[in-house]
C-alpha positions as CSV (number, residue, x, y, z in Angstrom):
1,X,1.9,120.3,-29.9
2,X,0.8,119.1,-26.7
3,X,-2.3,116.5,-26.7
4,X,-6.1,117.7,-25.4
5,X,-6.6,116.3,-22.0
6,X,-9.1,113.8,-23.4
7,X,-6.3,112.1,-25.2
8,X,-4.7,111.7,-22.0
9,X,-4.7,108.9,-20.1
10,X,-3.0,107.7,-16.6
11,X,0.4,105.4,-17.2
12,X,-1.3,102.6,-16.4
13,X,-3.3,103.0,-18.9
14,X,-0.9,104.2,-21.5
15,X,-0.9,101.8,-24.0
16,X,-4.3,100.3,-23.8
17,X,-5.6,103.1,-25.7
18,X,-3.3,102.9,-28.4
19,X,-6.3,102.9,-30.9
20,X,-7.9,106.1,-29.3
21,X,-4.7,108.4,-29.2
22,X,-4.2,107.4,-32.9
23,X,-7.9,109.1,-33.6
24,X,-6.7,112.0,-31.3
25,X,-3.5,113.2,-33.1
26,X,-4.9,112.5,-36.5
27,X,-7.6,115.2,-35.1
28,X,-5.0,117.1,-34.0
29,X,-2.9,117.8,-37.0
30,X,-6.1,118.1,-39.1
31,X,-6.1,114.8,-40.8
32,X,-9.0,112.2,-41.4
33,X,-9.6,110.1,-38.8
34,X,-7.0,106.8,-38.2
35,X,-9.4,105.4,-36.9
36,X,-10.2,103.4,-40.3
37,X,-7.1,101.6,-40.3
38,X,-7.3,99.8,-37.4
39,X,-10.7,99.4,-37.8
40,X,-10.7,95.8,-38.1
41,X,-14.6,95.2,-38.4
42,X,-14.6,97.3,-41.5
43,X,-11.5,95.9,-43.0
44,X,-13.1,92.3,-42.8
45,X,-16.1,93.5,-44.3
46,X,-15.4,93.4,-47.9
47,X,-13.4,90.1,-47.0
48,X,-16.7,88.8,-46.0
49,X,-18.0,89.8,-49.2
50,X,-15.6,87.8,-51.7
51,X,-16.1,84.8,-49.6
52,X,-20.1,85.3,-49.8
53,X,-20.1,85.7,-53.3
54,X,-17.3,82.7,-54.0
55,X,-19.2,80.3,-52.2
56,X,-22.6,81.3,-53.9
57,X,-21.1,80.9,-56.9
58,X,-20.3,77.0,-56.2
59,X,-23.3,76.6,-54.8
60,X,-25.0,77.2,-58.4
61,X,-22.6,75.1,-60.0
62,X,-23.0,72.2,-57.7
63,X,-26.6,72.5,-57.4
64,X,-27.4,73.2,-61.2
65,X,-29.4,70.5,-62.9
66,X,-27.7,67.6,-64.3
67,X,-29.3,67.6,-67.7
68,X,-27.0,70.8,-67.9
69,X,-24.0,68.6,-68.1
70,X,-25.8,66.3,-70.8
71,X,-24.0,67.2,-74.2
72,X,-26.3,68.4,-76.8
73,X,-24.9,66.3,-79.3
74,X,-25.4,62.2,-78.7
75,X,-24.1,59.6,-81.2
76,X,-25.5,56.1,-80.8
77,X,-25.0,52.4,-83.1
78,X,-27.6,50.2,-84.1
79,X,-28.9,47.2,-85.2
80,X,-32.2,46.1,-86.5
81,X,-34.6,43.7,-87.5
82,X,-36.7,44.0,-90.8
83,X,-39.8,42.4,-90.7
84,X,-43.7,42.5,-92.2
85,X,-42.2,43.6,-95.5
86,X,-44.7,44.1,-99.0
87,X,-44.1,45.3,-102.0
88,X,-45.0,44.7,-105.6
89,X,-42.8,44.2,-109.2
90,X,-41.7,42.2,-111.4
91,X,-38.7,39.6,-110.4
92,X,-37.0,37.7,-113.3
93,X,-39.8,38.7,-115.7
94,X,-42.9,37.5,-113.2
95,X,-44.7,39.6,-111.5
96,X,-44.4,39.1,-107.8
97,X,-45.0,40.2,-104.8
98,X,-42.0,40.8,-102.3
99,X,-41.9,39.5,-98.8
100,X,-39.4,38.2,-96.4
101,X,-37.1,39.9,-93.6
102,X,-33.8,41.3,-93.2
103,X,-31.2,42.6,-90.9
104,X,-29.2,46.2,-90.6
105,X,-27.1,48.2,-88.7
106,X,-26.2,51.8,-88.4
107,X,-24.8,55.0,-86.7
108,X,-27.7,57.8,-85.4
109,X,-26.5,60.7,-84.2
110,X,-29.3,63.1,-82.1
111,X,-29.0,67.2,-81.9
112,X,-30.9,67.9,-78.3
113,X,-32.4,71.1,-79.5
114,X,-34.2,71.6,-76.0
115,X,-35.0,68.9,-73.1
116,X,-38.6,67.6,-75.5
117,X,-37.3,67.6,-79.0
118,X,-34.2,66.6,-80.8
119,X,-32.4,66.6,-84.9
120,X,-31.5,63.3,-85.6
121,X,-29.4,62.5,-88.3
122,X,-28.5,58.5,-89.5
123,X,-27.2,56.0,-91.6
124,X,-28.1,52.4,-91.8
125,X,-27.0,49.7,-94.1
126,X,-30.2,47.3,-94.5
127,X,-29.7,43.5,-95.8
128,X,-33.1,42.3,-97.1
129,X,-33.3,38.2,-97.7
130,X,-36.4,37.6,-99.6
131,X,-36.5,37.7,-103.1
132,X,-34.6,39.1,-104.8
133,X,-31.9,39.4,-101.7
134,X,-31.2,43.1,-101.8
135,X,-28.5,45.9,-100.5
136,X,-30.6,48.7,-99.1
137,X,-28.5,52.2,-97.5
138,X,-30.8,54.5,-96.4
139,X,-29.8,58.1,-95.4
140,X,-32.2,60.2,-93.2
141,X,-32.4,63.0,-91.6
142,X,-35.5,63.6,-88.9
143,X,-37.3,64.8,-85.7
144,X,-37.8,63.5,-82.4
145,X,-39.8,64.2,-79.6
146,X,-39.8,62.9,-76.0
147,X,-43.1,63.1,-73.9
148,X,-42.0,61.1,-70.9
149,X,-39.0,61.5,-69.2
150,X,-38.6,59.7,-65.7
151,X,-35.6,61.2,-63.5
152,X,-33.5,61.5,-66.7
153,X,-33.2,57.9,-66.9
154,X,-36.3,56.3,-68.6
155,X,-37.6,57.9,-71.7
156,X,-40.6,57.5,-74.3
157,X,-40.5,59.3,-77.4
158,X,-41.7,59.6,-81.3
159,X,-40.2,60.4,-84.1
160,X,-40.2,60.5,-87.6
161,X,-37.2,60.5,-90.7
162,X,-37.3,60.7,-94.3
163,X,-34.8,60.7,-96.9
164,X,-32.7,59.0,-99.7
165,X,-32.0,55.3,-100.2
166,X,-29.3,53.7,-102.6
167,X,-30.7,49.9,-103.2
168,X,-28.5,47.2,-105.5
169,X,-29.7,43.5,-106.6
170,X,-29.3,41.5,-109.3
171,X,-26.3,43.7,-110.5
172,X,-29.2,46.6,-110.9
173,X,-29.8,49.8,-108.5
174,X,-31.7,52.4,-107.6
175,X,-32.1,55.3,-105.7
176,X,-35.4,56.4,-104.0
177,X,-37.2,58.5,-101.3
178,X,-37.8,56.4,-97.8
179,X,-39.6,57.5,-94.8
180,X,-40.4,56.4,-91.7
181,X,-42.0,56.7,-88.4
182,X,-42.5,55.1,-85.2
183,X,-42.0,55.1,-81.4
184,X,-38.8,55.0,-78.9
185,X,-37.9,54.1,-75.6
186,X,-34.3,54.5,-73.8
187,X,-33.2,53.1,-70.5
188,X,-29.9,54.8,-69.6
189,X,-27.7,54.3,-72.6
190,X,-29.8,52.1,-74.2
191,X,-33.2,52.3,-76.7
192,X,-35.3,50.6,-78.6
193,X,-37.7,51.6,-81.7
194,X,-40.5,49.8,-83.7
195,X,-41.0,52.1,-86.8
196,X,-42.8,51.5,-89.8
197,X,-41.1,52.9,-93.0
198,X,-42.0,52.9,-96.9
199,X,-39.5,53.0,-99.9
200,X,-41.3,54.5,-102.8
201,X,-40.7,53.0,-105.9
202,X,-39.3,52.1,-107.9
203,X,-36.9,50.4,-105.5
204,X,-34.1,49.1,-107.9
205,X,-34.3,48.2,-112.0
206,X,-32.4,45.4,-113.3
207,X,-32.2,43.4,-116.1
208,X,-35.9,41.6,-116.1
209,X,-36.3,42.8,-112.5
210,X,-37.8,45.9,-111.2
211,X,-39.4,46.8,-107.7
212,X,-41.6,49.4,-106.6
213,X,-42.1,50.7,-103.2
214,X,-42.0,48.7,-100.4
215,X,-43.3,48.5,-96.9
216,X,-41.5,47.6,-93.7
217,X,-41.7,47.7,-90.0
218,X,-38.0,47.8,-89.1
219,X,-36.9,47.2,-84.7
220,X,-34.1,48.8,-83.8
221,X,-31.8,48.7,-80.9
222,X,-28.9,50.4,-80.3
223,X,-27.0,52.0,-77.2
224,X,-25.3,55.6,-77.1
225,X,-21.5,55.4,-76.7
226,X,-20.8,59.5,-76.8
């Protein structure tokens, strides 16, 4: 079949409109258009696409915010001071009031429910030297909640724990309810507490000596290593 004369062209143009005699004879023999396989524009257009949507896509993981990439799960160690401590029993068959200080250490570990509030979860051993001296391991289990947070970095929160302590002295012990609550403040890995606590009573029964609840106002400072 010999080509329409508008697929024609002179010999010095034959070749230069390679593209348009391609459209001509798939007109010809009653096919679709060629056309769309040289089109190049169109070709590159879904191209364009992929490359759109793949460099969207690391734009939002890039630019997401970097308390995403905090883990919801912090575990921290401890230390405290005990101080401002009261309490009243009976100590080698004399009644007595308690007083005196101490020192403790332990492992908290937080539960960042949402960016204000957070589970925690700890366990302290607590070494009280007044009289009697006394082994005190409280386990607690509380809330926290941070209302100032300053570019991720400084913090102020309060919180509050309660739960079960195991207390030994003068070969006697005891196990009791202990509560506390207080206020917090971090500074990068680091934070400090001033809480004030109670064991309810009694505290620990042993031969001639028994103690009932007792106040304290434990500090804590500790630093976050996970």
């Amino acid at each position: 079949m010999i080509p329409p004369d508008s697929c024609r062209y002179p010999p010095s143009q034959f070749g230069k409109k390679f593209i348009r005699i391609m459209e001509c004879h798939g007109r010809i023999y009653g096919k679709e258009s060629a056309m769309h396989v040289f089109d190049t524009e169109g070709r590159s257009r879904p191209f364009r696409m992929v490359l759109t949507l793949l460099a969207l896509t690391v734009f939002l993981l890039v630019a997401r915010p970097a308390s995403a990439a905090v883990l919801p799960l912090t575990l921290s160690v401890q230390g405290m001071g005990v101080g401002a401590l009261s309490g009243e029993g009976t100590i080698l068959n004399q009644s007595s009031s308690y007083s005196g200080g101490g020192w403790g250490a332990g492992l908290l570990a937080t539960l960042n429910v949402t960016d204000s509030w957070g589970i925690r979860a700890q366990a302290n051993f607590i070494r009280l030297t007044g009289t009697p001296a006394m082994d005190l391991v409280p386990v607690t289990l509380g809330i926290q909640y941070t209302f100032l947070n300053i570019l991720d970095v400084v913090s102020l929160y309060a919180l509050g724990d309660a739960g079960y302590n195991y207390g030994s002295s003068y070969g006697g012990s005891g196990n009791t309810f202990v509560w506390d609550a207080g206020l917090g403040a971090t500074v990068g890995i680091f934070y400090a507490e001033v809480r004030y606590g109670s064991f309810s009573g009694p505290l620990l029964t042993a031969p001639g000596t028994s103690l009932g609840s007792l106040s304290f106002v434990p500090v804590v400072v500790g630093f976050t290593f996970l």
